[in-house]
TORTOR-842769 format. One record per residue (C-alpha): residue in one letter; x, y, z negated. Coordinates in pm, 1 decimal, decimal comma. Last residue first. Layout:
BEGIN
LOMAR_A_X_Y_Z
...
//
This chain:
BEGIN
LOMAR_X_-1932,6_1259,5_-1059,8
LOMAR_X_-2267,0_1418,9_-965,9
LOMAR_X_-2203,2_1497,0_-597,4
LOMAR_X_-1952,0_1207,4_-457,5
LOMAR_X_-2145,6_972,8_-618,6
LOMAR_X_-2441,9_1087,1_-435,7
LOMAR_X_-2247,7_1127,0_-104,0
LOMAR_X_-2138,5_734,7_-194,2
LOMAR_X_-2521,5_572,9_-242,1
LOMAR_X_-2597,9_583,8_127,4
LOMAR_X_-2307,4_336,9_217,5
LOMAR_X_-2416,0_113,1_-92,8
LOMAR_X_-2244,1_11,8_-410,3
LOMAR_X_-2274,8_-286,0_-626,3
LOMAR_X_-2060,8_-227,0_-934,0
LOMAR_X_-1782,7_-444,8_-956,0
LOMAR_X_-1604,7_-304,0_-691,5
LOMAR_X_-1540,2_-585,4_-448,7
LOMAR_X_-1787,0_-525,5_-190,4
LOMAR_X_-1630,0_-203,1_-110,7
LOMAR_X_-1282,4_-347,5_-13,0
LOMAR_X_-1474,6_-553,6_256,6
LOMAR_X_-1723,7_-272,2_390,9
LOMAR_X_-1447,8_-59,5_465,6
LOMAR_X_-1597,5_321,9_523,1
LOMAR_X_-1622,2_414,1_823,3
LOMAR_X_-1996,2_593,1_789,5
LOMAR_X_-1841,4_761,6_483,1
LOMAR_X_-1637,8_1007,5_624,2
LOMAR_X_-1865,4_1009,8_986,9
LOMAR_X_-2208,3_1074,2_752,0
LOMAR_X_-1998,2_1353,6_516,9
LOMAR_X_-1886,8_1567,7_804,7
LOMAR_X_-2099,6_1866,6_781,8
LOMAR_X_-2164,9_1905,7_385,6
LOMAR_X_-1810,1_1698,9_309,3
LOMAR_X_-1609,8_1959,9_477,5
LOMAR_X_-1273,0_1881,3_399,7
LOMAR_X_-1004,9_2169,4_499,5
LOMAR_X_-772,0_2052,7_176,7
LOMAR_X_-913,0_2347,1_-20,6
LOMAR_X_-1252,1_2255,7_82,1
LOMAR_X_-1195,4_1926,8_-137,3
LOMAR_X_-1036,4_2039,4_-398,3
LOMAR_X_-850,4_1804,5_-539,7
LOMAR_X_-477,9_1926,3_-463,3
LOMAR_X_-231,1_1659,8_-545,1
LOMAR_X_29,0_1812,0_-721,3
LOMAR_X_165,1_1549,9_-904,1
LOMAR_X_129,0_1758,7_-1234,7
LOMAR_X_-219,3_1805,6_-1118,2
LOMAR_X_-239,0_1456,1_-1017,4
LOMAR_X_-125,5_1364,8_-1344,9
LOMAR_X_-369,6_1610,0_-1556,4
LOMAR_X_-716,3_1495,3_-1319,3
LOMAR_X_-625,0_1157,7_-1470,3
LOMAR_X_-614,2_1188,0_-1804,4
LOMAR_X_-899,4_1402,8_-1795,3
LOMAR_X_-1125,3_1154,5_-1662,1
LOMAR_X_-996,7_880,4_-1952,8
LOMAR_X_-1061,3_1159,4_-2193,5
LOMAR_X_-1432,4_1192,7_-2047,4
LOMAR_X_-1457,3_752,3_-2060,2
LOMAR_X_-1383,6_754,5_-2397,5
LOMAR_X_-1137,1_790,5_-2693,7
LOMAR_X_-808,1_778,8_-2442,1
LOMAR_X_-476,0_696,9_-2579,5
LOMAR_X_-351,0_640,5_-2174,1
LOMAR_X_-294,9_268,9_-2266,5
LOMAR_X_-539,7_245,9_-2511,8
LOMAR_X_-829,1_369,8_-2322,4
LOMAR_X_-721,6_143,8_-2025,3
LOMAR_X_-713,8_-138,3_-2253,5
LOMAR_X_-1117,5_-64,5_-2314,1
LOMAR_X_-1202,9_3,6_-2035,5
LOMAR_X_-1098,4_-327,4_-1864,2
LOMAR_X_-1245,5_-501,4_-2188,8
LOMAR_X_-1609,9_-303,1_-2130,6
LOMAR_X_-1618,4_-485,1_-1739,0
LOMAR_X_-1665,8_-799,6_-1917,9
LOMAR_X_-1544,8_-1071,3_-1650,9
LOMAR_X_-1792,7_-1286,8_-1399,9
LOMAR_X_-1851,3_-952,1_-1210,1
LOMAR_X_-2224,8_-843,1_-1083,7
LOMAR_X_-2178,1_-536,7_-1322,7
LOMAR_X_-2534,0_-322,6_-1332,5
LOMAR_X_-2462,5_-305,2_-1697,3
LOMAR_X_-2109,4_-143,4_-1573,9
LOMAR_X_-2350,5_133,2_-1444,0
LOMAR_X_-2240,4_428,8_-1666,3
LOMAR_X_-1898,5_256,2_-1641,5
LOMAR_X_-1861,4_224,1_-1332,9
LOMAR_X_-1965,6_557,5_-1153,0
LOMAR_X_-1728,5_718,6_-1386,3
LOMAR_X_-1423,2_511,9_-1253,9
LOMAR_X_-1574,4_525,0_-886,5
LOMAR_X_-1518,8_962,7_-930,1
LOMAR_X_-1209,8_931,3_-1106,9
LOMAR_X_-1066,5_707,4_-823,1
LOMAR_X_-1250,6_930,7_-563,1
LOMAR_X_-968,9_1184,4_-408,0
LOMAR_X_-710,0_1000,4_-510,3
LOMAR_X_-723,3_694,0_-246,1
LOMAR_X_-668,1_973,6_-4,3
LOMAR_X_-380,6_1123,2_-183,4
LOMAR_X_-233,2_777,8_-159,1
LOMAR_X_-286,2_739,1_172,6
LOMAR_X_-166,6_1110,7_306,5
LOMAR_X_-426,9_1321,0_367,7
LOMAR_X_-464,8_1354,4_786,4
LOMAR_X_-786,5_1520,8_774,5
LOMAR_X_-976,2_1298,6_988,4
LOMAR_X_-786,6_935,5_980,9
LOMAR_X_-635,7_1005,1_639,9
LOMAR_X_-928,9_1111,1_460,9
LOMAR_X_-1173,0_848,6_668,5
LOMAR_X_-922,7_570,3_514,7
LOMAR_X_-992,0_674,6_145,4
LOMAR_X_-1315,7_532,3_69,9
LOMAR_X_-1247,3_183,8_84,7
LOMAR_X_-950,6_234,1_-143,4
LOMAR_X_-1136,1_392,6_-417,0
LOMAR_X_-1433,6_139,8_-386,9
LOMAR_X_-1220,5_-146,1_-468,1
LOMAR_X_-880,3_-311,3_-435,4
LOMAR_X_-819,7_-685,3_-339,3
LOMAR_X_-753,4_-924,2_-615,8
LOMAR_X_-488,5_-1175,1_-533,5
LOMAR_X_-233,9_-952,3_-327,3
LOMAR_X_-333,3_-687,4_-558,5
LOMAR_X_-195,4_-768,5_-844,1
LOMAR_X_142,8_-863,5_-654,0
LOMAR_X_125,6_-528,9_-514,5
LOMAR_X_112,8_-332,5_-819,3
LOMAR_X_366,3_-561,5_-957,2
LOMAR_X_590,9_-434,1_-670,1
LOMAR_X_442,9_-97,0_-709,8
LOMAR_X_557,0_-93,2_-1089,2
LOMAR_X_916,1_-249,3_-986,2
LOMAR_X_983,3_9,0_-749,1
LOMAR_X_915,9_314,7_-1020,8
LOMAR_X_1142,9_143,0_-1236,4
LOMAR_X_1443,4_107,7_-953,7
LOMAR_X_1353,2_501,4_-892,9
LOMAR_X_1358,9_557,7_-1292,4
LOMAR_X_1697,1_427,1_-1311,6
LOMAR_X_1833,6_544,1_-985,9
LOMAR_X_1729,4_910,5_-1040,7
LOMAR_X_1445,9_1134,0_-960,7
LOMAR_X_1365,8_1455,7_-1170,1
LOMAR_X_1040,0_1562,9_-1178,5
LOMAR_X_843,9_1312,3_-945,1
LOMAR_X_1022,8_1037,7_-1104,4
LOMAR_X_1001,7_1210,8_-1465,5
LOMAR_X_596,7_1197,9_-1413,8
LOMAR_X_587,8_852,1_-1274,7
LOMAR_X_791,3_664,2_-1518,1
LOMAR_X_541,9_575,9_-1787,7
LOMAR_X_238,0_562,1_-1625,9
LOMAR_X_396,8_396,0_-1334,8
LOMAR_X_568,9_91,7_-1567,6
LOMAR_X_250,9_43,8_-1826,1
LOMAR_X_87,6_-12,2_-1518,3
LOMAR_X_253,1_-230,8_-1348,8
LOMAR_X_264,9_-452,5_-1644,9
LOMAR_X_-147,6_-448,8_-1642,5
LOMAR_X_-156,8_-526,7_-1269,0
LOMAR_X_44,6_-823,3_-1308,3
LOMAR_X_-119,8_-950,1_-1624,2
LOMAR_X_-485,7_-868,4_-1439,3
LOMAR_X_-360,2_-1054,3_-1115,2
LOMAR_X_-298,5_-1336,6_-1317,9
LOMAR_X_-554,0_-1362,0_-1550,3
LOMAR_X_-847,6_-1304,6_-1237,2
LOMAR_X_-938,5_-1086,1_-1035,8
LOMAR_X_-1155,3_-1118,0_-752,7
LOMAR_X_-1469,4_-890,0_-845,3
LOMAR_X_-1190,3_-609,3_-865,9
LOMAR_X_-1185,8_-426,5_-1173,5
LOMAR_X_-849,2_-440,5_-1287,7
LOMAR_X_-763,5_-476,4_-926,4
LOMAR_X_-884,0_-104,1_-881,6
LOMAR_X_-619,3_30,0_-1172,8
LOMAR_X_-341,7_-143,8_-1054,8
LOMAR_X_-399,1_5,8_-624,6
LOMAR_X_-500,0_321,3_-803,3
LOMAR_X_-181,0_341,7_-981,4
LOMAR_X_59,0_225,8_-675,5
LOMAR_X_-95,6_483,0_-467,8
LOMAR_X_-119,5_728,2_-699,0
LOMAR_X_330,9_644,7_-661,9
LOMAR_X_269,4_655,8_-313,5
LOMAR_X_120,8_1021,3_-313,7
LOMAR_X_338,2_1165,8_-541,5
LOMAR_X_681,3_1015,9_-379,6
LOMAR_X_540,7_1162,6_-80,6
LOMAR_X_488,1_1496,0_-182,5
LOMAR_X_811,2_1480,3_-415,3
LOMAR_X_1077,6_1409,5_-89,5
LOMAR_X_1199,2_1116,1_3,9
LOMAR_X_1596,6_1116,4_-44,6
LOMAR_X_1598,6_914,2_-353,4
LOMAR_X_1375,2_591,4_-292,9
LOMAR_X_1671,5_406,0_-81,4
LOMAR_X_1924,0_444,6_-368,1
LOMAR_X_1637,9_212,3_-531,8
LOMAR_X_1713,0_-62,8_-372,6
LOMAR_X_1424,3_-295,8_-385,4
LOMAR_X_1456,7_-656,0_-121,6
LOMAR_X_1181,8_-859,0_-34,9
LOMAR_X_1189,3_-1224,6_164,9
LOMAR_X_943,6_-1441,4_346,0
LOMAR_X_699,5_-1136,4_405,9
LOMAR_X_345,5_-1206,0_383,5
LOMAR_X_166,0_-1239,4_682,4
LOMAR_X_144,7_-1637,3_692,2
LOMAR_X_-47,8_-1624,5_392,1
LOMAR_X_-381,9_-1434,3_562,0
LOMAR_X_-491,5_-1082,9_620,6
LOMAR_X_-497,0_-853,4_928,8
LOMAR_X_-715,7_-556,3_730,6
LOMAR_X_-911,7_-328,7_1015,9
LOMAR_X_-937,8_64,4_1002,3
LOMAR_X_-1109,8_250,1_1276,8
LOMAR_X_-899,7_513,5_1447,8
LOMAR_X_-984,7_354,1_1764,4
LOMAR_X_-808,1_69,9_1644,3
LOMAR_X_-619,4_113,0_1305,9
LOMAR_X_-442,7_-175,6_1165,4
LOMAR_X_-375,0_-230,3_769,2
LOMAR_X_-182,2_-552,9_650,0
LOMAR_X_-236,3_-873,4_442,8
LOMAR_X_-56,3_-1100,5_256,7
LOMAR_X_108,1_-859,8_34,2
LOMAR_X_468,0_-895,6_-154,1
LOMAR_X_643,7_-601,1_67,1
LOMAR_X_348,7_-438,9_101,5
LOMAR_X_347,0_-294,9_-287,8
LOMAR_X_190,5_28,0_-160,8
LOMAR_X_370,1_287,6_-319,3
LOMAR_X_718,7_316,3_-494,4
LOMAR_X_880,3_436,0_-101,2
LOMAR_X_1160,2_304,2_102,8
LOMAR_X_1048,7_-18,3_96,4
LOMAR_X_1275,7_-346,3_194,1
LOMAR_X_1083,9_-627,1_343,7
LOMAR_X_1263,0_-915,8_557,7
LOMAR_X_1032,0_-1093,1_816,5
LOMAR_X_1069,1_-1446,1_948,9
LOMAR_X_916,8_-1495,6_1266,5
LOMAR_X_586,3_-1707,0_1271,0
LOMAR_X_507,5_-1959,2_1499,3
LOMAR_X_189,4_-2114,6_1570,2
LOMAR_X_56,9_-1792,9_1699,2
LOMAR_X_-239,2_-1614,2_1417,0
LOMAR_X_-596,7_-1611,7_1487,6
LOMAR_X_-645,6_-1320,2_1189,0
LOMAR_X_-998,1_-1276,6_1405,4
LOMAR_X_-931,6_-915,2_1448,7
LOMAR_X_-574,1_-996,5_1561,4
LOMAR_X_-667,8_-1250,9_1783,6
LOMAR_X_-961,7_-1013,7_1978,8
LOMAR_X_-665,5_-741,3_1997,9
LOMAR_X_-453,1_-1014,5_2112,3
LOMAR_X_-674,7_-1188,4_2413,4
LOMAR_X_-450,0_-1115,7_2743,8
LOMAR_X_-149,8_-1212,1_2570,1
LOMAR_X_138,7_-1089,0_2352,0
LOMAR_X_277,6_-1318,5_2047,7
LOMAR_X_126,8_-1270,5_1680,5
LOMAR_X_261,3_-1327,3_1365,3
LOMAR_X_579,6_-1157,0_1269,3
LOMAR_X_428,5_-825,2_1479,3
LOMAR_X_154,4_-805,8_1180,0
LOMAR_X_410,1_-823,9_919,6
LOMAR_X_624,1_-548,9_1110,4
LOMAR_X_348,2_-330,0_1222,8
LOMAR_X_228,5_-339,4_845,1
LOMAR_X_550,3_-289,8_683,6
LOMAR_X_628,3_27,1_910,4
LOMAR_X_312,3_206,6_842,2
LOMAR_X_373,7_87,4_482,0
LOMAR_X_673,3_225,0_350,4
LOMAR_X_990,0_185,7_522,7
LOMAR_X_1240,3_-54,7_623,8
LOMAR_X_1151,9_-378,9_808,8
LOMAR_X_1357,5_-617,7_875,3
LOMAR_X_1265,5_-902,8_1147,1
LOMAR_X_1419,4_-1221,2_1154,3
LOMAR_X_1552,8_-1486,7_1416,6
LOMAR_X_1461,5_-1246,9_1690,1
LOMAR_X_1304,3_-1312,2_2064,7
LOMAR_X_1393,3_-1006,6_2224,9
LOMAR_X_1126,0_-1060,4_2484,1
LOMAR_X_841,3_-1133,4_2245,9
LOMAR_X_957,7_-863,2_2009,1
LOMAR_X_959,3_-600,1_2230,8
LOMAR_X_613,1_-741,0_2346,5
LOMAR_X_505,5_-731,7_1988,2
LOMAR_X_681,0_-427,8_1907,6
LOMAR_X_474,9_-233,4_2182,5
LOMAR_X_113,6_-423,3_2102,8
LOMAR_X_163,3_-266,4_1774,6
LOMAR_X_218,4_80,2_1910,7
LOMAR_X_-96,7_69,1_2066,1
LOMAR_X_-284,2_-88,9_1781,9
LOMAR_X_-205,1_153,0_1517,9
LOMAR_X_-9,4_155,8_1217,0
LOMAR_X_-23,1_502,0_1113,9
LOMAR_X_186,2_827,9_1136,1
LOMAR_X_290,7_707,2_1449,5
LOMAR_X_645,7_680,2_1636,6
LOMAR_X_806,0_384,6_1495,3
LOMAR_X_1207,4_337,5_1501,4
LOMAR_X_1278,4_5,9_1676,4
LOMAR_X_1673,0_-95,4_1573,6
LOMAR_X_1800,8_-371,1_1803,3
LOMAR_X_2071,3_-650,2_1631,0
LOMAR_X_2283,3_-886,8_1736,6
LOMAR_X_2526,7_-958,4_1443,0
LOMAR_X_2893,0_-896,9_1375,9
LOMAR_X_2877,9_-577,8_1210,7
LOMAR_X_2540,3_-643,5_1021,1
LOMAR_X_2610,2_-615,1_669,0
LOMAR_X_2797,7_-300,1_684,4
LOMAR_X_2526,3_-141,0_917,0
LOMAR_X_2261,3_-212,4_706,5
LOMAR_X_2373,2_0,8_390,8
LOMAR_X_2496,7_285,3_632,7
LOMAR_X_2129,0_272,8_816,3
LOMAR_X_1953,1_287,9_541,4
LOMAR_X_2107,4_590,4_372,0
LOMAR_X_1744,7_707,8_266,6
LOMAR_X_1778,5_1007,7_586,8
LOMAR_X_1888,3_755,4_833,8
LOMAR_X_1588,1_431,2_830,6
LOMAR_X_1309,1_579,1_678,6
LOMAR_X_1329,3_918,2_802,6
LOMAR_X_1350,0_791,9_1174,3
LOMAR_X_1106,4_534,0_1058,6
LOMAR_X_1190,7_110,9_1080,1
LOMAR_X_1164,7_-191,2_1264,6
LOMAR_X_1502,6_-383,4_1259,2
LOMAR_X_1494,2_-696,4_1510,3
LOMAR_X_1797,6_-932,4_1378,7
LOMAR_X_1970,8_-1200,7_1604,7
LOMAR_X_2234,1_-1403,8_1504,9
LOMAR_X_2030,8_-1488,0_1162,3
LOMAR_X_2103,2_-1894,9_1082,6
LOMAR_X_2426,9_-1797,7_1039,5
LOMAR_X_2404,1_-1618,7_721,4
LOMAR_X_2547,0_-1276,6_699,4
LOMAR_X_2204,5_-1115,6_639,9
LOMAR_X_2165,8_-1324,0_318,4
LOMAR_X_2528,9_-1238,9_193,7
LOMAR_X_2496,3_-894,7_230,5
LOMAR_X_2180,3_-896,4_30,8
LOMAR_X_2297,8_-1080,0_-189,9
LOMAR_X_2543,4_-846,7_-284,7
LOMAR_X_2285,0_-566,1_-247,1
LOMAR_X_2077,8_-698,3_-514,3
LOMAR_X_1791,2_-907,9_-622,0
LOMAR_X_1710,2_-1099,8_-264,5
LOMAR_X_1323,1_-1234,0_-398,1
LOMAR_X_1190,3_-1531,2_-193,0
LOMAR_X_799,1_-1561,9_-91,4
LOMAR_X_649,7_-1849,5_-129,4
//
């Protein structure tokens, strides 16, 4: 189970336990000083051992992972905090879990976890990705994409401050926040959902749609603390359903072109959208794929599936996230078999739709 710390109080008085004499912080340069981080943590940890590890990639990649695990190894914390969006959630989750030896990367693909875990403490720095309530984490090897998944790789505690969302600037804020969207929209639809994960993704929702626009506009503590609590949800949904085709199909974006994830996971969620509903009859899904429309319809006062389209293309043009593809330096003619020749099988075989690896360039062209 995984334990919500509701305010900075608490937080003061969770850190100031005992129990925690030695603390392993694993955050971003931008993460950690420019939110105000660092002058939070620093008040609650005056008397405590701690070592701040500041990540160097972009992504969470293997390299760097086997760093923090051998930091972590011979440091030896009681908990681990990390603070950041989801390159530094990820190292830290997967970190939590495994100890260095001679067989980790063929551990970590396997999700063969060590026996002991070290607690980890999640506090974003972005409305995206939800990672703080996930059980399972990105890797890149080779700049291939793997998911580390399992219970034990959930975070024991989460903390959202919103003062920590109001220094990032609007091109990130845009691109988690789509994040957060896509991630609620996909489970919707995912072959895994089920009451639960729809009435979380459903509230999350009605939270980003809402907020998102004045966030981006004109951030402030109220709609930065709403804006958390939508991609907390979104991750909750998530965390039971999986995402689909939108998801699976963003990774080559970021890898190649270096799109941000979120932008990524924009550049097809219309696209998939259209694809599945003039082929829901093709639905292998054990829920009717018409309902899902149908609230979404409502929700964004759409008549149809076109309205529904242009809903979307609007807020990522008010978000400013450029959709033209040769715009953004994608060539999809010449590089179109290594974009979609990565693409992650796992996430794909949820969408509801069946959809092959040859099928996507089609998709691509006539939605």
């Amino acid at each position: 189970m995984i334990n919500r710390i509701n305010k900075t109080s608490d937080l003061k008085k969770f850190l100031e336990n005992k129990i925690f004499q030695k603390i392993l912080i694993i955050s971003g340069k931008n993460s950690f000083y420019k939110t105000g981080a660092d002058n939070l943590l620093s008040k609650y940890l005056k008397n405590k051992d701690f070592f701040l590890y500041l990540k160097k990639g972009y992504l969470p990649e293997y390299t760097e992972l086997k760093e923090i695990i051998k930091l972590k190894d011979n440091y030896k914390p009681d908990l681990i905090i990390a603070v950041g969006g989801g390159c530094a959630m990820d190292l830290a989750k997967i970190s939590s879990v495994f100890n260095l030896d001679k067989d980790l990367k063929k551990r970590v693909l396997s999700n063969d976890f060590s026996k002991i875990k070290t607690k980890v403490l999640a506090i974003p720095t972005t409305a995206g990705s939800g990672a703080e309530v996930t059980s399972n984490a990105v890797l890149y090897i080779n700049n291939l994409k793997f998911s580390i998944e399992g219970i034990k790789v959930r975070p024991d505690y989460f903390c959202l401050i919103p003062k920590l969302l109001l220094s990032s600037k609007k091109l990130l804020d845009a691109s988690a926040g789509f994040d957060a969207i896509s991630q609620s929209v996909e489970s919707l639809f995912s072959q895994k959902s089920n009451n639960e994960s729809v009435n979380f993704a459903q509230k999350a929702l009605k939270i980003l749609l809402k907020n998102i626009n004045n966030f981006i506009k004109d951030k402030n503590l109220i709609n930065s603390y709403q804006m958390a609590i939508g991609a907390n949800l979104s991750g909750k949904a998530i965390n039971i359903s999986k995402t689909i085709a939108p998801h699976a199909l963003s990774y080559s974006f970021t890898t190649m072109y270096g799109v941000p994830h979120g932008h990524a996971v924009s550049l097809s969620l219309n696209k998939i959208l259209k694809f599945n509903y003039f082929n829901q009859n093709e639905s292998n899904c054990n829920f009717n794929v018409k309902k899902r429309y149908d609230y979404l319809f409502k929700l964004t006062k759409s008549k149809n599936i076109n309205d529904l389209d242009n809903y979307f293309i609007k807020l990522k043009k008010n978000l400013k996230l450029e959709q033209n593809l040769e715009k953004m330096g994608i060539n999809m003619k010449r590089d179109s078999r290594k974009i979609f020749f990565n693409v992650n099988q796992q996430r794909l075989s949820n969408n509801p739709v069946k959809i092959l690896k040859e099928d996507i360039p089609l998709i691509f062209e006539r939605y």
